[in-house]
C-alpha positions in Angstrom: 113.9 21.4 127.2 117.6 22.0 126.5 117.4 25.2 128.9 116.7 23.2 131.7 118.7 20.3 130.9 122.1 21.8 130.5 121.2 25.5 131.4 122.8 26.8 128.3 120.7 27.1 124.8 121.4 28.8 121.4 119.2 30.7 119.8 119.7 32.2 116.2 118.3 35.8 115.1 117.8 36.3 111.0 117.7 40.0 109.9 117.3 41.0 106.7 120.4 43.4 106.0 119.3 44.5 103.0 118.8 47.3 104.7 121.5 48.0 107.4 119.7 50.6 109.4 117.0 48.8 110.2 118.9 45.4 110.8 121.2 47.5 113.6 117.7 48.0 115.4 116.4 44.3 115.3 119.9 42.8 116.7 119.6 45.5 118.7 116.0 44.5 120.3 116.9 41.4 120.0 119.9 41.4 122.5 117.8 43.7 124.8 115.1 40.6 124.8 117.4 38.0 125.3 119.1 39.9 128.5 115.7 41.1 130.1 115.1 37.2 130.2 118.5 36.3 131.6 117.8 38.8 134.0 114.8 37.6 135.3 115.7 34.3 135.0 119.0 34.8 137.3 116.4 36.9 139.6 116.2 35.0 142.6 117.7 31.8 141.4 120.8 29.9 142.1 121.1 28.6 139.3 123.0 30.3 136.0 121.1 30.5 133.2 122.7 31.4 129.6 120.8 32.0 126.9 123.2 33.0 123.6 121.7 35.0 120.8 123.1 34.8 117.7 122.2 37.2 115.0 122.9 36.1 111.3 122.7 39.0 108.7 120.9 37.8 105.6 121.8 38.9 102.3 124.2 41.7 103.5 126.2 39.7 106.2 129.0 42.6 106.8 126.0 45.2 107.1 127.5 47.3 103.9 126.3 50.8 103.5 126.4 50.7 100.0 124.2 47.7 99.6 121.9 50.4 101.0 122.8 53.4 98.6 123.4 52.2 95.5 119.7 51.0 94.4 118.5 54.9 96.3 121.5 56.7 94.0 120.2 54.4 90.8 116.1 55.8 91.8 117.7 59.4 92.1 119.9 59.4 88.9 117.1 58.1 86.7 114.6 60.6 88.4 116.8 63.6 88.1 117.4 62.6 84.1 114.7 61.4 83.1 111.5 63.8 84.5 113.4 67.0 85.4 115.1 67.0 81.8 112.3 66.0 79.9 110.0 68.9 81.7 112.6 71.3 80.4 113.3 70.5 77.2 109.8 70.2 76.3 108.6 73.8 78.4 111.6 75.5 76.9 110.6 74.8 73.6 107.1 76.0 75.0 108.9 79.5 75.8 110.7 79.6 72.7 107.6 78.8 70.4 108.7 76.2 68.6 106.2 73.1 70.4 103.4 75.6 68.6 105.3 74.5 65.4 105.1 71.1 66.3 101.8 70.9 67.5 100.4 72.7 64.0 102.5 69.6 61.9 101.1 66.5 60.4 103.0 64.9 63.7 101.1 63.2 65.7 101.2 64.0 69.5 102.3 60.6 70.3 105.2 61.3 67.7 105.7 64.2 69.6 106.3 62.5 72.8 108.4 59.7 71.9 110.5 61.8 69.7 110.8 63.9 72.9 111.7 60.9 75.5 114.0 58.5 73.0 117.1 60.6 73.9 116.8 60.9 77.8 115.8 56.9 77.2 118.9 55.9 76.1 120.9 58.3 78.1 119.2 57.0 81.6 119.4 53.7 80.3 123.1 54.2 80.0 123.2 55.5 83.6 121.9 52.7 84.8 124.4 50.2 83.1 127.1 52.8 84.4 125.9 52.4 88.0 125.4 48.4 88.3 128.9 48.2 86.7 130.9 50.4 89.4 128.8 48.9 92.4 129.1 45.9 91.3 133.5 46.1 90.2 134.3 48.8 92.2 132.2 48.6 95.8 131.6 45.2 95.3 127.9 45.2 95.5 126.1 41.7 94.2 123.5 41.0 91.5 122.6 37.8 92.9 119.0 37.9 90.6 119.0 38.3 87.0 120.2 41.0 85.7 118.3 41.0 82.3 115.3 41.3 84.7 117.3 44.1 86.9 117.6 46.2 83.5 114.5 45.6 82.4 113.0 46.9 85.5 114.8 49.9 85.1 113.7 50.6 81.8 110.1 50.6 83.0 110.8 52.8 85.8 112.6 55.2 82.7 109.6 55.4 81.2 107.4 56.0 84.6 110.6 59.0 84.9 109.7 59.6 81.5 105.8 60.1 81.2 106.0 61.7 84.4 108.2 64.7 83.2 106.3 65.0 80.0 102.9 65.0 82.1 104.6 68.3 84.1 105.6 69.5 81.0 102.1 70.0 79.7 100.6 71.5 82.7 103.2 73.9 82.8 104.7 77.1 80.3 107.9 77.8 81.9 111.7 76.5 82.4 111.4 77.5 86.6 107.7 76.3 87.1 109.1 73.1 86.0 112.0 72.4 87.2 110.4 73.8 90.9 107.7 70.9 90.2 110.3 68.9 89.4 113.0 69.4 92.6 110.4 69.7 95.5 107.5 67.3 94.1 109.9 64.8 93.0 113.3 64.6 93.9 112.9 65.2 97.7 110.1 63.0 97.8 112.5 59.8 96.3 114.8 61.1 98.9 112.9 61.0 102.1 109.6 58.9 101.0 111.0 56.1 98.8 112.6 54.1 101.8 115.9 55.4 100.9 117.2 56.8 103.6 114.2 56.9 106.7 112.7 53.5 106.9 108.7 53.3 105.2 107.2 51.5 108.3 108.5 53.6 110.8 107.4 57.2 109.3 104.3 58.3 110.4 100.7 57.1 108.8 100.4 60.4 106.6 103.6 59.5 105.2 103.6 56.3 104.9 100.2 57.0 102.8 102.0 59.8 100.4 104.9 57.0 99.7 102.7 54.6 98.0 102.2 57.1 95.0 106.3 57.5 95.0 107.4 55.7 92.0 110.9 55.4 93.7 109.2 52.9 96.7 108.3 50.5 94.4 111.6 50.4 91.9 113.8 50.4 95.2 111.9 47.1 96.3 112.8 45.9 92.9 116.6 46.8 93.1 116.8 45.7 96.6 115.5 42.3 95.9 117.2 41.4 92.4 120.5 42.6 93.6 120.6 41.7 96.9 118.2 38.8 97.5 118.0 37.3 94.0 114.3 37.5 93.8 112.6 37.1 90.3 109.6 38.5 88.7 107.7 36.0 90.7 108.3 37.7 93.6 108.4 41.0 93.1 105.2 41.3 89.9 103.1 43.5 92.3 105.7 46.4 92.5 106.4 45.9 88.5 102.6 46.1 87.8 101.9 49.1 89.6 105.3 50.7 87.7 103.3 49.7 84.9 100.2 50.6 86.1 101.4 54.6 87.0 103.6 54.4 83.3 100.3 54.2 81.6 98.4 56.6 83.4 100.6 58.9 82.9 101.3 58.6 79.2 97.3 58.9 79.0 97.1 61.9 80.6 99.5 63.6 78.6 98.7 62.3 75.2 95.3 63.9 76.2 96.9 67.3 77.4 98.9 67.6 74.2 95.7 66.7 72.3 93.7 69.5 73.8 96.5 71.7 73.5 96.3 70.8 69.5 92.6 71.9 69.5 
């Protein structure tokens, strides 16, 4: 009604920048929308019309990089710490034969384990409250959520990190069969299939299928939305549950591989 009233109207465009890349491309269609229909609308008419698109960035208004990176470098770190050291230490003990020792004690093979993961624990934990307090003093990245809930998320994803590495660590017996499991099957796969860098939605259907088992995916959502949109647990318990969901299955599986290897 306004538009053929007074031949001018506003129209407002919400992108979420959380993630800058993909923002740039929605303002970006946006725009080309808007002036396809101020072309056709001038086609043949008389009469100027104007049409003004404003696009308002929400939760990253200034389109920050580093609102992007920081939850990806936070995934990486705690990947890199906590499964490629913990396949290591645990398959170098293997080579030196000093797990046989362990396995032939009183301990327990849960005691094992968690005598195994309490170190890299605290140390990832630590990395963690390193990294929130330089984004957050030094690059000026919010926390707009909680951020008990922020650190408590990350300590579940430790311990996904955590049972994953030891799960490696009992299908393999050497130092370079790890760490290759480790690097290619792990790392690269937070890089490129976590939503870190390329966009989840816009990668092919095969891919888009691998991400889901990615533990990465699902703590980046997490990040992304404490951080940067102030979600809560109410928002964001199906990402947490399936964390806890993965944590589980693989502390089963190598509870039972360390088991069998006892026998």
């Amino acid at each position: 009604g306004r538009l053929q009233k007074d031949g001018v109207a506003q129209m407002q465009a919400l992108t979420d920048g959380s993630d800058p890349n993909v923002s740039r491309i929605v303002t970006g269609y946006t725009q080309a929308v808007v002036h396809n229909y101020l072309a056709e609308q001038a086609d043949g008419s008389a009469r100027q019309v104007g049409v003004e698109a404003v696009p308002l960035m929400m939760f990253n208004p200034s389109l920050k990089s580093v609102y992007l990176f920081v939850p990806g470098l936070m995934a990486m770190i705690l990947m890199l710490v906590s499964t490629l050291m913990t396949s290591i230490s645990i398959t170098r003990e293997k080579e030196s034969g000093t797990m046989e020792l362990l396995l032939v004690s009183s301990l327990r093979p849960v005691q094992i384990i968690v005598g195994k993961v309490v170190p890299y624990l605290l140390l990832s934990f630590v990395n963690v409250v390193t990294v929130v307090s330089l984004a957050y003093f030094v690059f000026g990245v919010p926390c707009r959520g909680n951020i008990a809930l922020l650190f408590a998320e990350s300590l579940l994803f430790i311990m996904t990190a955590l049972s994953l590495g030891i799960m490696i660590s009992t299908i393999t017996n050497s130092q370079q069969v790890a760490m290759m499991i480790s690097l290619a099957g792990l790392l690269l796969p937070t890089v490129l299939l976590s939503g870190f860098i390329f966009p989840i939605h816009s990668m092919a259907w095969p891919l888009q299928a691998i991400s889901h088992i990615i533990p990465a995916r699902w703590y980046l959502v997490i990040v992304r939305g404490i951080m940067l949109k102030g979600a809560g647990i109410a928002v964001l318990w199906k990402e947490t549950l399936i964390l806890f969901v993965m944590t589980v299955l693989f502390m089963v599986v190598s509870v039972r591989k360390f088991s069998e290897r006892l026998q």
